[in-house]
N, C-alpha and C positions, 0 to 999 in steps of 0.2 A: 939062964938059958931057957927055962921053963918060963920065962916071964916074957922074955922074946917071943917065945914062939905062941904063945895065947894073944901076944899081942900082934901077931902076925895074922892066925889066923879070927882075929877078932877084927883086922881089917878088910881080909877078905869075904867073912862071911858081909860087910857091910856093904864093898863095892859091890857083891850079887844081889844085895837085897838092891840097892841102888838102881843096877839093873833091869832086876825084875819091877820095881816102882815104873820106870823109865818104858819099860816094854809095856805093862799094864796101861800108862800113860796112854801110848800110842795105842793101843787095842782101843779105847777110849773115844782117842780121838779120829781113828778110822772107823769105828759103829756109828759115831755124829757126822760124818761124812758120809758114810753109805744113806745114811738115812735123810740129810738134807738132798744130798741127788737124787735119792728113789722121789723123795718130796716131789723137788722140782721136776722129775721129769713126766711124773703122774699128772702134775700140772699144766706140764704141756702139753702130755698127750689127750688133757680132758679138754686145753682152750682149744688145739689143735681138730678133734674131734668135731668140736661147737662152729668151726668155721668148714669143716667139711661136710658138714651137715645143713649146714645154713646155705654154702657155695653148691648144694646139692640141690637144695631148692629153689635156688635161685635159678642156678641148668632149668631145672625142670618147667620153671615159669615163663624163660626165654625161649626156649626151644620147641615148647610144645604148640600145635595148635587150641586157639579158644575154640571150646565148645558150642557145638549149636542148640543143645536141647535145648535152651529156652528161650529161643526163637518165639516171636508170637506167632499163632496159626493166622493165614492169610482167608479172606472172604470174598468171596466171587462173585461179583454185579451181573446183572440181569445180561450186560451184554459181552460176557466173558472180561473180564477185568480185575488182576488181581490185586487187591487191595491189603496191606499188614497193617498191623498194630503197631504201636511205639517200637522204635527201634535204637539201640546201644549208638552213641555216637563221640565213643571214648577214640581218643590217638596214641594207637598201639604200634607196635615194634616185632611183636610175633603173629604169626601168621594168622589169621582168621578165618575158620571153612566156614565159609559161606551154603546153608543149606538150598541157595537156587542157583542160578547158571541161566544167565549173567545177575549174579547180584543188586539186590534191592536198599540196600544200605545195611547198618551196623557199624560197628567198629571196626576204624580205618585208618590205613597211615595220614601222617600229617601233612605230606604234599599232595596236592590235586594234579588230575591229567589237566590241558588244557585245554579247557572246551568251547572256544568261542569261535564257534565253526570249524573243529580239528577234523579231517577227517583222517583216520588212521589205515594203512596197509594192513600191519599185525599186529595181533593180542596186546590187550592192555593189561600192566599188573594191575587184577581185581581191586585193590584194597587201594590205590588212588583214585583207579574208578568212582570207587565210591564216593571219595571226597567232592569228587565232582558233583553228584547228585545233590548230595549236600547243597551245596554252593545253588541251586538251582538247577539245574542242568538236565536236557532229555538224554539220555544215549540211546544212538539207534545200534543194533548188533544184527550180525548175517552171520550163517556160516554156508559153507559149499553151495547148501543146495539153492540158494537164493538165485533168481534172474540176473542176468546182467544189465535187464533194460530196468529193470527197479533199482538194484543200486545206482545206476547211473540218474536215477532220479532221486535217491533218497540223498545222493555225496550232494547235488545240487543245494537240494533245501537244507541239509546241514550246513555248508556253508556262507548259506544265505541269512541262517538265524545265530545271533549269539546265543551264549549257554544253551550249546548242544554240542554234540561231538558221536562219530560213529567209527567202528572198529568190527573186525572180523572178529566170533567168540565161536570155535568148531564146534564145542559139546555143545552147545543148545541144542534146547529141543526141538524147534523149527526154526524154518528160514529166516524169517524176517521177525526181531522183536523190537519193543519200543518201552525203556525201563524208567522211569525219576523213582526221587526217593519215595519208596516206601507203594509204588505200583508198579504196576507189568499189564504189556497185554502182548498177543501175537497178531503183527495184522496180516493179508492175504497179500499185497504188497505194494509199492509208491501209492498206486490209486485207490486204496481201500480211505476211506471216508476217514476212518479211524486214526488215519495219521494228523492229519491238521486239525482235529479235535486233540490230541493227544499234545500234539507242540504248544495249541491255543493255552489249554487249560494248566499244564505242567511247566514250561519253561517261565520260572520266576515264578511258579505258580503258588498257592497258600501251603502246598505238602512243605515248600521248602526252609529247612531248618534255619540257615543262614543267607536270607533273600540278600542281593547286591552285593555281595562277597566277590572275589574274582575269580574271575575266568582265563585270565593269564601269568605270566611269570608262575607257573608251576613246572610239570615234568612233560615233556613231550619227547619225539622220538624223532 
């Protein structure tokens, strides 16, 4: 009877150790699991991070406008005439602030206004504008305070010349300007001398970056 019962509990102490082996087991293999998850998810949260950060810079590149500082300073001819230095002529997709009004070129979207004799009612987005220049092109720009018997002469001879194009621009600083790439001048208005010198010597003139490019099939209004 005593031999029973040792063997009794000589089997139970066995199924408990069993047990406890069994439980150990799984204690085991739930700390290799906690720790393969913590792994993996330290993982994700550090690729996860590297593309919020990189998707952070990216925002920041698209959205922001380019800077002007390093605009070349412009220099001033005997007979008022502003003249710039090289200028940026990358095709960009974010905005460009332009440090004049009406801008002189820089970097600019990749479609052109259409300026072969365009003459425009309202403002043109700047940064085709530009393209235009590019391309050769004079723009002439007015705002408010300009004549109506000058613009009725400037719409004339814009649409008399190819690559040229003119458009209302309100902030300028005077009435009547006359821009290609990379000069400016303000003239007193239709009849100022300065304008037919200014078309002579600019439209297709040597300023232009990409001479006989086109002046149509771009964006107009």
């Amino acid at each position: 009877m005593g031999s029973a019962k040792n063997t009794s509990n000589a089997s139970r102490k066995a199924r408990i150790e069993e047990m406890r082996r069994a439980e150990r087991a799984r204690d085991r293999r739930g700390r290799a699991l906690t720790i393969t998850v913590s792994a993996v998810v330290v993982a994700a949260l550090g690729v996860g991070g590297y593309f919020l950060v990189d998707k952070a810079s990216d925002d920041s590149g698209s959205d922001s406008k380019s800077s002007a500082k390093d605009w070349p300073k412009y220099k001033v001819s005997a007979d008022g005439e502003k003249v710039w230095g090289k200028l940026g002529r990358t095709h960009v997709t974010k905005t460009v602030d332009y440090p004049m009004t009406p801008p002189v070129g820089g970097d600019h979207d990749q479609v052109w206004m259409n300026c072969n004799g365009d003459v425009y009612k309202k403002e043109l987005p700047e940064m085709n504008a530009v393209h235009s220049l590019e391309h050769g092109a004079v723009w002439v720009t007015y705002n408010d305070k300009a004549k109506p018997a000058d613009l009725k002469k400037l719409e004339a001879k814009v649409k008399a010349t190819p690559y040229s194009l003119m458009s209302p621009v309100k902030d300028q600083k005077d009435p009547v300007m006359l821009t290609a790439w990379a000069h400016q001048r303000t003239v007193t208005g239709a009849d100022d001398p300065k304008v037919k010198e200014f078309f002579s010597t600019y439209v297709q003139g040597k300023q232009t970056p990409e001479p006989g490019a086109a002046c149509t099939s771009g964006l107009g209004q």
